[in-house]
N, C-alpha and C positions, 0 to 999 in steps of 0.2 A: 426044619425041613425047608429045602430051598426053593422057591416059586420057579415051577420047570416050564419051560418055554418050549414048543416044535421048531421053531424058527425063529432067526433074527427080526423078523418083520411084525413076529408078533409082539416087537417095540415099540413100533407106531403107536400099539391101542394101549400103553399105557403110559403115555405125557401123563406128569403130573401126579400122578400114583406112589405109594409108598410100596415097594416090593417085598419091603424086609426087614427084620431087626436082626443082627447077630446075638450069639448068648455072650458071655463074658469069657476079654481076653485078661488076665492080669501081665501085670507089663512091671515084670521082674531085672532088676538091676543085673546080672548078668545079659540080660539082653539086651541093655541097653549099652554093655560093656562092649559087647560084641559089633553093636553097631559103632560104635564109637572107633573101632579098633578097624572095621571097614571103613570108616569113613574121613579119616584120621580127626576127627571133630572130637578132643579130650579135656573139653573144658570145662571145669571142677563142677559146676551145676548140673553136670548131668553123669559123672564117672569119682568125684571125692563125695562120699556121707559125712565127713565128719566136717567136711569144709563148707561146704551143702547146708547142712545142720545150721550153720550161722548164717545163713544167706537169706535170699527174698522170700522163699520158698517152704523153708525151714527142713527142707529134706533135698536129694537130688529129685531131676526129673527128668522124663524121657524128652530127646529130640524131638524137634517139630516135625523133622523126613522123616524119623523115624516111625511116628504116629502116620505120618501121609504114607510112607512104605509099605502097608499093611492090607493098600485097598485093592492089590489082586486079589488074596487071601479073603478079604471080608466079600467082597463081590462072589466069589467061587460060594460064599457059604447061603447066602441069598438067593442066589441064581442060576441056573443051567440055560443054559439054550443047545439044543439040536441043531442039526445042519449047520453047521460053522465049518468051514476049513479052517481060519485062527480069529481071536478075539485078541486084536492090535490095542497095545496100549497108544491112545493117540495124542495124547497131551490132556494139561489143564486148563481150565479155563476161569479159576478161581479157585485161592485157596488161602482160608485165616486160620490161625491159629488164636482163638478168644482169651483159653485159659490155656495153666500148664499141667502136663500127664506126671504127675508124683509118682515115684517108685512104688511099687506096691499096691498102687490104684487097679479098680477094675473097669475095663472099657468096655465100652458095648458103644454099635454103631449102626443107623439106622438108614436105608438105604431107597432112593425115591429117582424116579427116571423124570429128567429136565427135560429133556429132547429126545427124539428118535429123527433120524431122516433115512429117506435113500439116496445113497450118492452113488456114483458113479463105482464105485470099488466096494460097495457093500451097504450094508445098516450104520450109521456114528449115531449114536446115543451119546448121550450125555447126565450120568449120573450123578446127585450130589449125594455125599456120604455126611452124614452129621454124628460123629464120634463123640461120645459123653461119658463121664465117669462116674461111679456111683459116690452118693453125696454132693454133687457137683451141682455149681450155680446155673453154668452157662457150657455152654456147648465147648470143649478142646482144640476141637478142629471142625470145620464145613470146608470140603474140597468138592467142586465140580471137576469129574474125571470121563475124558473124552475116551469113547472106547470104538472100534471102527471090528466090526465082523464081518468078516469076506467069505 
């Protein structure tokens, strides 16, 4: 269930708060196929298994945009906010990829508000997403994702 907000502003009161965990997304090689095929990025560590198979990895693995691609969709699952006319993707402001997302892996990702302000054109938060796989050492991905609601 996603932490529902009445207003953008009620971003202010939660600098520093953890808003959310998602449940589990599994990140299946067709979709990695898929992005690969939008993104024309075909290179065998993330679209050959069998070439994959002998590599760093020992399997293929998902893109690193393709892991950062996900955070409208994770945010939408964490979050509502009321009174928005739109919630502007507005840039990042950091973003590692620690580990790599293995075919088949299940992700889950956890979601904490860095910043809130008012600016002149709305609320910009600033949320970092810590994406993690199950079994997993270290974190996949940490992205600080700028969002601006008008």
């Amino acid at each position: 269930m996603p932490m529902h907000l009445t207003q953008p502003t009620d971003l202010l009161g939660l600098v520093g708060q953890t808003i959310g965990t998602t449940g589990t997304l599994k990140i299946a090689q067709d979709q990695v196929n898929l992005f690969a095929d939008a993104t024309g990025d075909h290179q065998w560590i993330h679209t050959d298994p069998e070439h994959a198979a002998r590599g760093p990895f020992g399997c293929t693995v998902a893109h690193g945009y393709l892991t950062l691609s996900l955070a409208p969709s994770i945010l939408a699952e964490v979050l509502t906010v009321d009174g928005v006319n739109a919630a502007l993707n507005y840039g990042l402001n950091k973003v590692r990829f620690p580990a790599p997302v293995p075919v088949g892996s299940a992700l889950r990702v956890t979601a904490s508000v860095v910043s809130a302000e008012q600016k002149p054109a709305g609320i910009e938060a600033v949320f970092r997403l810590t994406y993690e796989i199950d079994g997993g050492t270290r974190p996949v991905c940490v992205a600080d994702i700028v969002v601006l609601y008008t």
